[in-house]
N, C-alpha and C positions, 0 to 999 in steps of 0.2 A: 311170253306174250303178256299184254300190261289193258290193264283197264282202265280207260282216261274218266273222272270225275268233273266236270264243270259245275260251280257253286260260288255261295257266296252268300252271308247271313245268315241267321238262326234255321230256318225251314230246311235250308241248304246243307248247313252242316249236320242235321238230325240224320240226313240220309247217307253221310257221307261218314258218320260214325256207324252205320251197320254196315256197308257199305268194308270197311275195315275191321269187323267182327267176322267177316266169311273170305274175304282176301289176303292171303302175307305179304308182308311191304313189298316183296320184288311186282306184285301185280296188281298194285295199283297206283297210281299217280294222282294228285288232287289238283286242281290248276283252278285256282282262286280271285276271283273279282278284285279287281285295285282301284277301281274307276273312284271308291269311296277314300282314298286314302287321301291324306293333308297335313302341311303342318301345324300343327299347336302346344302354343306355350314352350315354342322352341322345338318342342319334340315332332318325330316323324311317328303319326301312330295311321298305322293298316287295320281299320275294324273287323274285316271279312278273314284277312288271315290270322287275323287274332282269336275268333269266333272258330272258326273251322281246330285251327291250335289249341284252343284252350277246350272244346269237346270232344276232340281225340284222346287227348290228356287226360281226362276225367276232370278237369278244375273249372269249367264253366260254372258261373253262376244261374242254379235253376229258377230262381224266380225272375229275371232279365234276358235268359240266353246270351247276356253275353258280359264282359270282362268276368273278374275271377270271383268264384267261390269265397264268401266268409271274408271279404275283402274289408279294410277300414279305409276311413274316408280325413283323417288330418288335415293331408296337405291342401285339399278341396276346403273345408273349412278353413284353416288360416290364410287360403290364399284368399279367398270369399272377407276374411277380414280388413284384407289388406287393399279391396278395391280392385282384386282384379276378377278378369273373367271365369264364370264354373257353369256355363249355360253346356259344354260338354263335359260330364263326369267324368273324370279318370282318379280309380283307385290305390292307393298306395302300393300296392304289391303291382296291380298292372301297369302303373306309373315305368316301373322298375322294366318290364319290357320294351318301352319305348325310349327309355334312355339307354338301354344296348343296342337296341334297333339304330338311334340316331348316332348313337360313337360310331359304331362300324359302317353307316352308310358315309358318314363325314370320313373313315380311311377310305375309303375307296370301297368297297365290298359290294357288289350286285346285290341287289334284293332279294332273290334267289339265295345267293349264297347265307346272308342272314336269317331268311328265314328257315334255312335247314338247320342252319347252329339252334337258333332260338328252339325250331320245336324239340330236336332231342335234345336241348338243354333240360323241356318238359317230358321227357319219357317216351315224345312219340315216335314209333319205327317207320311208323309209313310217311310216303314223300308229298310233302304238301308244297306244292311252288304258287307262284304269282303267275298270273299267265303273261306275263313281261313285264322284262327289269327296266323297261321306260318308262317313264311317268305315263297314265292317263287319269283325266282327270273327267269325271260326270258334272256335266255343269246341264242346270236344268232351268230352261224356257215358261218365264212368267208372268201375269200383266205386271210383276212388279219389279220387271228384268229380268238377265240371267242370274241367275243364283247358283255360288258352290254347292255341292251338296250336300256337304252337311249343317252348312247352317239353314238351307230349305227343309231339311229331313230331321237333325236334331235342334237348331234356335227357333227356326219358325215351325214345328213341329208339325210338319206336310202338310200346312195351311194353305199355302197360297196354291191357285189352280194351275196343273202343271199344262201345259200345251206344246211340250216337245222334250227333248235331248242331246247335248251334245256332247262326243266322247273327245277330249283335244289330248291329241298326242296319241290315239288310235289307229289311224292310218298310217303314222310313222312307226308303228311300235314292232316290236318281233316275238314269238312266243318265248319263254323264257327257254335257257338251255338247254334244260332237261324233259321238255316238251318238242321242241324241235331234234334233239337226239331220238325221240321214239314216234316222231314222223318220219324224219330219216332212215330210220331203221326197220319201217312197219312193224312193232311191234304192237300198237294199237289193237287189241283185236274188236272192242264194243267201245261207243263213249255213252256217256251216263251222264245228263244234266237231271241234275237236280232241282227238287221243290223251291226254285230262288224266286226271286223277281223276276219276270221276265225283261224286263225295261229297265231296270237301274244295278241290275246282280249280274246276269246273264249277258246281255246286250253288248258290255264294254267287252266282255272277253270276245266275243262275237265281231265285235267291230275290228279285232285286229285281223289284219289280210294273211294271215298264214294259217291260225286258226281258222279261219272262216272259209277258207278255202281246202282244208282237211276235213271239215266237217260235210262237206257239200261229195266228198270222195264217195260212189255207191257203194262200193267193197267193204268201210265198215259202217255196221250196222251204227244209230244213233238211237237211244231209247230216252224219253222225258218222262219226268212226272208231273203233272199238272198242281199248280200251287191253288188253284181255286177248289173251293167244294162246297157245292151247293149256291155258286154263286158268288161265294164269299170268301176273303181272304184269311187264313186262321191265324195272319202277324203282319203286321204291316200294311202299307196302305196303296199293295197290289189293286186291289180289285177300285180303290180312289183312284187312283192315275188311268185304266182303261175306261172309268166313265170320263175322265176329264178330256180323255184322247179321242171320245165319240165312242167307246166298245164298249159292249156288254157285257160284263164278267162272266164269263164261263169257258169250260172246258174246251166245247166248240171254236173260241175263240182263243184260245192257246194253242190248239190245234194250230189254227188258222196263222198262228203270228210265226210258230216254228216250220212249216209245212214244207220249206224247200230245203229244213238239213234233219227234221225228225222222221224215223220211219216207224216208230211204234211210242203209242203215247199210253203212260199209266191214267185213268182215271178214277175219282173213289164211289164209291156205290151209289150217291146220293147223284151222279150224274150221267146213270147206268141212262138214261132213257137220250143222249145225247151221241149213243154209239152207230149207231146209222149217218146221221149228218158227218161224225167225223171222219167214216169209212169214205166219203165219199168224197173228203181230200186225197184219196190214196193213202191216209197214217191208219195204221191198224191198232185197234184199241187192245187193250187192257179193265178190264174193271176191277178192283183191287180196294181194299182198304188204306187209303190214301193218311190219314191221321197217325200222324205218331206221337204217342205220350209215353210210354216205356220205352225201354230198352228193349225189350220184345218187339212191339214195332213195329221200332226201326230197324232191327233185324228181319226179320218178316218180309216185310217192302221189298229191302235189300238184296232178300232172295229171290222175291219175286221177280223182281227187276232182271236181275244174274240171270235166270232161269227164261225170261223171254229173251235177253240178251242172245241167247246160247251159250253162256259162260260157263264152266266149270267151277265148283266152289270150292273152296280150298279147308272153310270151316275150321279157323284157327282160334277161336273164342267158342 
């Protein structure tokens, strides 16, 4: 039996590296936001499965959460001299992942299948996929248009007010392979979303109709962790996009936006006094220390998590 991960981004991948500290690769699966992916500078680069890959791996960069560790920056410089664009940074060593990423999807190779090569190419055992090998793409609703997403989130660095989302190529999409093999198979026994965004991490894999419609299954259990605490978002500019959407950041209201496929939600102690309103969704709380800055943790969490799941732990780190 396999324990399904949904994530996507720095928050996301913190839980999903302890998460991999107490499960062996046969039991667990990662299945990873793509909505952020694009191309640039020619290259195909996926930030979320890059992020997730490169903190399993141990080579994250800890002052960013994300591209690599101790990375240098040349090609960014002389391309910066040459007049062309560096308003998204890509490092020379991480450069190097997205020019294998874009050969192999130019032969033909599902995205799925490249990202298996790529992460044990980096050491990782456990299975990290895309939650589907079609393209979707997060384009987000603005007075000053639709905007890609990442020139809304990294050029115009999540300025402009957002007033919606949309996921294209979501409703055509299908869970990747190896995701629909262990629906298939029920071997699913918990699924585990993770500390992400709810609205630009979460959302896209949500929108595709096979996932969405396994998660909504009562048989297994669905456990979240709430990325708000204390109101606030600890990365990103979560808790900016639910005032911009009308909502009020808080747990209550992450409650509220998962309620028809969460049955047990983590919250962190600073939102202990909001576990009545959310019992009263029918989501049964959790109160937990929700903050991960170790390695500790995120292991921590991750048990906790396991441990209301009813998961068994395996404790391989």
């Amino acid at each position: 039996m396999t324990v399904l991960a949904i994530t996507g981004g720095v928050g996301g991948s913190k839980l999903a590296l302890g998460l991999s500290k107490l499960l062996s690769p046969d039991r667990l699966i990662i299945a990873v936001n793509t909505g952020d992916d694009f191309t640039h500078l020619g290259l195909r680069v996926c930030p979320d499965l890059d992020t997730v890959m490169y903190t399993l791996a141990g080579m994250e960069n800890p002052e960013t959460g994300w591209g690599v560790a101790c990375d240098t920056w040349e090609t960014m410089s002389a391309l910066e001299a040459l007049g062309g664009p560096t308003w998204f940074r890509l490092g020379n060593r991480d450069i190097a992942t997205h020019l294998e990423r874009t050969r192999r999807l130019a032969a033909g190779e599902p995205l799925s299948k490249v990202t298996a090569h790529l992460a044990r190419s980096c050491g990782v055992k456990h299975r990290i996929v895309p939650a589907s090998d079609q393209n979707i793409s997060t384009v987000v609703e603005t007075p000053l248009g639709q905007l890609p997403f990442q020139k809304y989130f990294v050029e115009l660095g999540c300025k402009p007010t957002v007033q919606g989302f949309q996921f294209v190529g979501a409703e055509n999409a299908r869970p990747a392979p190896a995701l629909q093999t262990c629906f298939d198979k029920g071997e699913i026994e918990a699924v585990i979303i993770c500390p992400s965004n709810p609205y630009v991490s979460i959302a896209p894999i949500i929108a595709i109709p096979g996932i969405r419609a396994f998660l909504r299954k009562p048989e297994v259990p669905v456990v979240s962790v709430s990325p708000i605490v204390g109101g606030k978002a600890l990365k990103g500019p979560t808790a900016k996009i639910m005032r911009e959407l009308g909502i009020q950041p808080s747990s209550l209201a992450i409650a509220e936006h998962y309620s028809d496929i969460v049955s047990k939600l983590f919250i962190d102690v600073a939102d202990e006094n909001q576990v009545e309103q959310i019992a009263s969704l029918g989501v049964e709380t959790t109160v937990s220390r929700t903050v991960m800055t170790t390695i500790a943790d995120k292991t921590r969490l991750a048990r906790d998590v396991l441990v209301q799941a009813g998961i068994n732990i395996d404790q391989i780190d």
